[in-house]
N, C-alpha and C positions, 0 to 999 in steps of 0.2 A: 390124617394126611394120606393122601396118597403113594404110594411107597414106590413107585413107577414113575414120578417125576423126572421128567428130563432136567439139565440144564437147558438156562436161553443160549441160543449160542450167538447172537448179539454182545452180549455180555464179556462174551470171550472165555464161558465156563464151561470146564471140561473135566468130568469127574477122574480122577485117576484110581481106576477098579484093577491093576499088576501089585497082587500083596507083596509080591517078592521086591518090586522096586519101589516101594513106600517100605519096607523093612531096610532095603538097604541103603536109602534115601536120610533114614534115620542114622543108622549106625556112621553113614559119613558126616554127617553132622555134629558128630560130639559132645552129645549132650548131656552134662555134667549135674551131679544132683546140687538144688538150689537153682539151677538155670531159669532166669523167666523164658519162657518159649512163645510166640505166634504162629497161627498158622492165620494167613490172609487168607481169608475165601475158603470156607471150613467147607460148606458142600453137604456130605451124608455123614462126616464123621471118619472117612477109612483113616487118612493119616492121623488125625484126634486121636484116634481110639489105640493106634500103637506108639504116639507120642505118650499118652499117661503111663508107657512104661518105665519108660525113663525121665520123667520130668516129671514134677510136682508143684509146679509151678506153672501154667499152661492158660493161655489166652485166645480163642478162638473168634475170628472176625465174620458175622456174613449177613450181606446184606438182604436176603432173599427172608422176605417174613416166619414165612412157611419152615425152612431150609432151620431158619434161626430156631421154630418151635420145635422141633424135629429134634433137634440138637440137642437141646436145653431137656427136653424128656429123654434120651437115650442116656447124656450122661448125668443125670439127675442123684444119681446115688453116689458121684464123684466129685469130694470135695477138690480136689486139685486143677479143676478146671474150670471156667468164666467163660460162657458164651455171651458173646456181646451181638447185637445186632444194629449193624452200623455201615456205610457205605464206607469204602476203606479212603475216598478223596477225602471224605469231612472225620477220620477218625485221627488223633492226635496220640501218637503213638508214645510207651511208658517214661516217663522220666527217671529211667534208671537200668546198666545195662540189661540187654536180650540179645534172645537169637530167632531164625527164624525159620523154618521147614514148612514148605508152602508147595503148593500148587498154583502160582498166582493167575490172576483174570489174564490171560493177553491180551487184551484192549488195555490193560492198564501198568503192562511190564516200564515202561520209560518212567512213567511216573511214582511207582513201588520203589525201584530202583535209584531213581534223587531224591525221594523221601528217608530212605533206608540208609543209602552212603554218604549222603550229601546234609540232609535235614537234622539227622541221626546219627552224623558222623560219630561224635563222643559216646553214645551209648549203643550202637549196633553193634555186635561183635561178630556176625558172620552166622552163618548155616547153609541151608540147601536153598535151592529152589528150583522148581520145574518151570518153565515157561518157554514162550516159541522160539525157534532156534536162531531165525533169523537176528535178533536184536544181541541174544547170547554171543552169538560167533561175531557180531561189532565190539563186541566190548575185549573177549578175548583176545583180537587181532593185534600183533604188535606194531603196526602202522596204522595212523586213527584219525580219523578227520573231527572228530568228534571231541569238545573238551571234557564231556563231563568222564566220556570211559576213560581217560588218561587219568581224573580226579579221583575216580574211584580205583583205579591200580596205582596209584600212589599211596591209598594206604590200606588196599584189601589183595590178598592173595585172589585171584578168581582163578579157578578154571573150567572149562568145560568137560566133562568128565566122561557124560555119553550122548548119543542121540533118539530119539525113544519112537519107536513106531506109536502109529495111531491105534495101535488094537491097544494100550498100555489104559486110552480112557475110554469113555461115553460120557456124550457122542463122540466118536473119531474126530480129531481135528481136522482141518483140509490145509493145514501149515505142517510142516515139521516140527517137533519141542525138541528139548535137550534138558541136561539135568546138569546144574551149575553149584558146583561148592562156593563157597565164599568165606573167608576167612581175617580177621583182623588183624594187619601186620603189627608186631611187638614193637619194631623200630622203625619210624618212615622219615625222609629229610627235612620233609615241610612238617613243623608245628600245628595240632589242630585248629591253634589258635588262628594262623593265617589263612585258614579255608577259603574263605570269600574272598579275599585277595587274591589269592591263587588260583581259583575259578576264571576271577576276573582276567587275572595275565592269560590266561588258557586261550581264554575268549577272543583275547587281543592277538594273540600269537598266529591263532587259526581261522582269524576273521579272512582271507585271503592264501588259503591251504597250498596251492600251486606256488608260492615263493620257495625260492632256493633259502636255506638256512642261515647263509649270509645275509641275505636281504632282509629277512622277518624279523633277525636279532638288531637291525638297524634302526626297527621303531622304536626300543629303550636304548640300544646300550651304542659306547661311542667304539672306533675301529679298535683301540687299545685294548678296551675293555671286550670285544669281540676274541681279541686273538688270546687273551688269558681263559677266553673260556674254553674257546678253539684245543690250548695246548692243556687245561688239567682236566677237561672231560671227555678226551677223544672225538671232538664232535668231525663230521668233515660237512665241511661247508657248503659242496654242489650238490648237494641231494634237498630232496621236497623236507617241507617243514614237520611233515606227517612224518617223516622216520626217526624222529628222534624217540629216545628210547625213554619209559619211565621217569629210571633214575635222573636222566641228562634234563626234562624237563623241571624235578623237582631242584636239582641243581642249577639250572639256571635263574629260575627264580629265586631264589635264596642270598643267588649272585645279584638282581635284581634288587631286591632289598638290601644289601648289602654295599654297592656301589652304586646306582642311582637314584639322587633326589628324590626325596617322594613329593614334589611337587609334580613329577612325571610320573609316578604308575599310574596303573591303570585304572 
């Protein structure tokens, strides 16, 4: 192999060569002995190689042929690790909890990300990830046009932690990245069981984002049933659909299920 290979930058891959921010990348991740771990889109090995210090249990993804033999002979004399070579759309992630400290593709952060919280809900428990900021800073924002970021802060801590210049990889990216904790809350209001429900009311909620919050709670719920939410969740009712807050979302659905018909959700 050539040891001078670039990434494609098509791909959205971008090696992260800052040891100091793949060590600390690690240490905010938590990662506890017995933890299964992934890294998406392993690359040359940098975070692989300081993940086997803490994890023993370690599954590396990458789709690059080459990238994959590279892998698989550097860490050949370790049994704690599995390179797999696999496009990470067609990989079908572990049936049993993980975590995950990645670099991911950004061509393919939306899709990691509702594989991970959404697909994965039951078994994801949280870790790092690097990727572009732009999509980070949507998710982190507490006003959201979007239903799946509200889905996924309903039952994951997220924050954005930093923002990383381009000297951090190669090749340099010509986006901004950021570096995102992620976390599995211990206690969330919505049941994991009702995910896909719940997705669904989201959907329904912010199909028309520009409604006042009185208007949009008028698709399910009746006016009585409006002003009890109105009075036990603080809501106020002249602002945009987009500012309700987490909690007030998972609460309302719940209210949802709880006072109307399911011949009406969603």
């Amino acid at each position: 192999m050539k040891h001078n290979k670039l990434p494609v930058r098509f791909t959205g891959q971008h090696f992260t060569i800052d040891a100091a921010l793949i060590e600390y990348t690690i240490e905010l991740a938590e990662i506890r002995h017995g933890d299964l771990v992934l890294d998406l889109g392993g690359g040359k090995g940098a975070i692989a190689e300081q993940l086997l210090k803490k994890s023993q249990n370690l599954i590396v993804i990458e789709k690059d042929e080459v990238l994959t033999n590279y892998l698989r002979k550097k860490f050949q004399s370790q049994s704690s690790i599995k390179v797999i070579y696999k496009d990470i759309l067609k990989y079908t992630f572990p049936d049993t909890t993980f975590k995950v400290v990645s670099n991911i593709p950004y061509s393919l952060t939306s899709y990691i990300f509702k594989k991970l919280m959404y697909s994965n809900l039951h078994n994801f428990q949280g870790g790092c990830i690097i990727t572009q900021l732009e999509p980070a800073l949507k998710i982190v924002l507490e006003s959201s046009y979007n239903p799946y970021s509200i889905f996924y802060k309903t039952f994951y801590d997220i924050s954005l932690v930093k923002q990383l210049t381009p000297e951090s990889f190669n090749p340099p990216p010509t986006v901004n990245s950021a570096l995102l904790h992620i976390k599995k809350r211990e206690q969330h209001i919505v049941p994991e069981e009702f995910s896909y429900a719940y997705l669904r009311f989201l959907f329904l909620m912010l199909k028309q984002p520009e409604l006042k919050i009185q208007t949009a709670l008028k698709k399910l719920f009746r006016k009585k049933q409006i002003r009890l939410l109105v009075e036990k969740y603080s809501i106020e009712l002249d602002i945009s659909i987009t500012r309700l807050s987490v909690k007030q979302w998972a609460n309302c659905f719940m209210e949802m299920k709880e006072l109307v018909p399911t011949l009406y959700h969603p």
